[in-house]
N, C-alpha and C positions, 0 to 999 in steps of 0.2 A: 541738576541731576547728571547734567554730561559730564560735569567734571569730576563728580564721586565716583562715575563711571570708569574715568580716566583715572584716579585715583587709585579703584582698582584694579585695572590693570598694573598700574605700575607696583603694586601690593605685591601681586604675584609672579613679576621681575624680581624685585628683592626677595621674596619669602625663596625664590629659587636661590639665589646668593646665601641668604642665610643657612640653608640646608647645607650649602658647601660648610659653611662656616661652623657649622655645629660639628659635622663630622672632622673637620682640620684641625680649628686651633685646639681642640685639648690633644691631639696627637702632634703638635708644634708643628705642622703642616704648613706650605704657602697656600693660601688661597686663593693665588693667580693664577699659578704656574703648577703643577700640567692641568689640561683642563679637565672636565667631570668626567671620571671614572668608574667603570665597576668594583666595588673593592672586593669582590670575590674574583673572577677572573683577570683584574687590570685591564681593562682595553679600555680605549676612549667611547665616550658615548658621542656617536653623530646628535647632532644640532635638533635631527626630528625626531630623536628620542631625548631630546631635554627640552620639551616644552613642556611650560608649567600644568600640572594638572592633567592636562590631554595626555600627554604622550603614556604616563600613568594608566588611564585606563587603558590604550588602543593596546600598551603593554601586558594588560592584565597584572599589572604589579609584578613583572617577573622581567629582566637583562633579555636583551635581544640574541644575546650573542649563547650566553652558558648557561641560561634559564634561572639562574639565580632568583629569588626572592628578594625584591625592593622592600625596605622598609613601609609601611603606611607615614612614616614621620615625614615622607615628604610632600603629599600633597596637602597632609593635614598643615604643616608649618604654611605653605603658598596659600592656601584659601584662608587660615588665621590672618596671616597677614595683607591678605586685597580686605578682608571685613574690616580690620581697624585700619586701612589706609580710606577707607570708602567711606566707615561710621565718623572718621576724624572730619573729611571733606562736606561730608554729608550737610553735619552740624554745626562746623565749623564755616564752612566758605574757602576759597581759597586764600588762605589766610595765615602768618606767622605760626599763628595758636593752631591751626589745623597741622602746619610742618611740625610742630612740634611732637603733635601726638602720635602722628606715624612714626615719628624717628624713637619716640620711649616704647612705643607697640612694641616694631620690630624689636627694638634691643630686648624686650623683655618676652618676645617668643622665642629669640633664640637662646635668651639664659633656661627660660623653663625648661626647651629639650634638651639643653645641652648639660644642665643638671641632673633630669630623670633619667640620662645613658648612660652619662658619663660622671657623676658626681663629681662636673669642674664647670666653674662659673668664670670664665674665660677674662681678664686683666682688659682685653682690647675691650670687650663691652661693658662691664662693673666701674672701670676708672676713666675711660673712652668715655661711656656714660655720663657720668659726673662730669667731664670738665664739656660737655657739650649741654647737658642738664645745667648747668651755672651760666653759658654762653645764652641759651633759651630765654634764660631767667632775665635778661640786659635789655630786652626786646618784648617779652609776654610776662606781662606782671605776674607775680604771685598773688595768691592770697591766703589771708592770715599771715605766718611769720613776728616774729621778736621785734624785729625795729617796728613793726607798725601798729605793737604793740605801746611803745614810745612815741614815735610820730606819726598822731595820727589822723595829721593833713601833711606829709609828706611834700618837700618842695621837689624833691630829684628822686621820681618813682624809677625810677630805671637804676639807681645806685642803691635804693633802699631794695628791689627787688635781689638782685643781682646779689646784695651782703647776705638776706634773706636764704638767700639758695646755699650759700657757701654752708653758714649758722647750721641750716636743717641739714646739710651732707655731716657736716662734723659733729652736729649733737647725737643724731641718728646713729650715725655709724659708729660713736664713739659709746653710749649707754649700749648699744651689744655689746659692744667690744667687752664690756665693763662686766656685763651678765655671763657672757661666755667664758671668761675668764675666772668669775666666781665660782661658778658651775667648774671648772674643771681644777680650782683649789680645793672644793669640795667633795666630789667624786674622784678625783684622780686620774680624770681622763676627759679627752676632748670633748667639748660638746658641740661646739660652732666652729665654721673653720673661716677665717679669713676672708673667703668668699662669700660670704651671707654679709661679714661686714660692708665692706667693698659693693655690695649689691645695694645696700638700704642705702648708701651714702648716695647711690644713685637715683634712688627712687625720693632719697630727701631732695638733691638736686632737681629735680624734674618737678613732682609736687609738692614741695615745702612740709613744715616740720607735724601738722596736720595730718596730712597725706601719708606722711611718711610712718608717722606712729600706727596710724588705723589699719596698713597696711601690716604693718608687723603684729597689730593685738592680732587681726582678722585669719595671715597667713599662717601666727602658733596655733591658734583653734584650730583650721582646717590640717594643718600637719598633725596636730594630736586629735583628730577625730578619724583623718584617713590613715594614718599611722597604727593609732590602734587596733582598727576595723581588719588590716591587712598584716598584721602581727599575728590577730587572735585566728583569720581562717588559714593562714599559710603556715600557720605555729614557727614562724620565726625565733628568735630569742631576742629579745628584747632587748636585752644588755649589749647586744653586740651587732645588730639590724641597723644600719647606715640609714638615716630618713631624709629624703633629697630638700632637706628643708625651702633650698632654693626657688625648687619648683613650686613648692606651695606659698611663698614672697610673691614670686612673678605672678601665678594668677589671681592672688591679693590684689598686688599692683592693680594689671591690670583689670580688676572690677571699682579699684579707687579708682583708677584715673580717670577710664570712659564714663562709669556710670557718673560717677560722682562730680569727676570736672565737664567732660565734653559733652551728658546729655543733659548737665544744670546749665550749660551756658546757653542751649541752644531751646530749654525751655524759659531762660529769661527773656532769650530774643523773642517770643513766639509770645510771652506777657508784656513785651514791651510794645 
């Protein structure tokens, strides 16, 4: 338990990183350099008004300095992220498989917000993603996947996983691609942008072609249920209403991957 403890802590180390990052890279921002700012008044924020979570409330969600109003998206994003650095550790151990899932969490908390503000699903985390999701894959087996549908007593699991990962980024990412493009020879207009591509090839990356599907049936239901629901009471128009498809991918994702990979492995432990 100390370590999941320590886990999240370090959750909400990063979830505070990630905040920067939602708010910089779609404004092409450094994320190093200057350090965290008010974006309403610009001044720098002291060090004990950017601790994670705390300094939030002691702030009452409001800038020390011009009174500003903080977004809630930043304690929300630091607590998301210590739960799936903690639930990863939890069930996992400390363990390859457990790095693994804190590093797809994060990525995929900060694509969710960073699509529901900004409708841009950031190149550093979507293709960043993927080639660290195929690096995963070299060291934590998949499961299911195409070659193991071919061999399947495998002599070099680490090469069959590893193909596996690439297979599922590129069949994933490429049947959107395929539908999107359908869709907009047939209506005449965009339907998916690039970034949803680029996102699924990561979540193919991370959980294999499985994962990556279930995730897509599961996120188009949740975007046409909350889609519609928020169309019909804000009387949007439909035809022209932006729907952050991303964000509804990311918390797909993320109820594939924890429920599905990290709380199945950790009740095979507990039957074994």
């Amino acid at each position: 338990m100390m370590e999941a403890l320590l886990a999240a802590l370090a959750g909400l180390l990063i979830g505070s990183f990630l905040n920067v990052c939602i708010y910089r890279l779609p404004r092409d921002l450094s994320v190093v350099k200057p350090r965290s700012f008010c974006p309403e008044c610009n001044q720098m924020i002291s060090w004990f008004d950017n601790i994670p979570v705390v300094s939030y409330m002691v702030l009452a969600g409001r800038c020390r300095r011009c009174g500003h109003r903080i977004s809630a998206r930043y304690p929300i994003v630091e607590l998301l992220t210590a739960v799936a650095f903690f639930w990863s550790v939890r069930d996992l151990g400390t363990t390859l498989a457990a790095l693994k899932f804190c590093v797809f969490g994060a990525i995929l908390i900060a694509l969710v917000f960073s699509d529901l503000e900004e409708r841009i699903l950031p190149d550093e985390f979507t293709l960043g993603g993927t080639a660290l999701g195929v690096i995963f894959a070299a060291f934590v087996p998949l499961k299911g996947g195409f070659l193991r549908l071919i061999f399947l007593s495998p002599t070099n699991e680490r090469w069959i996983s590893l193909c596996d990962s690439l297979l599922a980024a590129a069949f994933c990412g490429g049947a959107l691609w395929a539908v999107g493009a359908l869709y907009e020879k047939i209506r005449h207009r965009e339907g998916l942008g690039l970034g949803d591509v680029k996102m699924v090839m990561m979540v193919g990356a991370f959980l294999g072609v499985q994962g990556a599907l279930l995730t897509l049936i599961a996120g188009s239901l949740l975007g046409a249920i909350v889609g519609l629901c928020y169309i019909w009471f804000t009387d949007k128009d439909a035809s022209t209403y932006e729907l952050p498809f991303g964000t509804f991918l990311g918390v797909s994702a993320l109820c594939v991957g924890f429920l599905g990979e990290v709380v199945f492995n950790w009740y095979s432990r507990l039957g074994a």
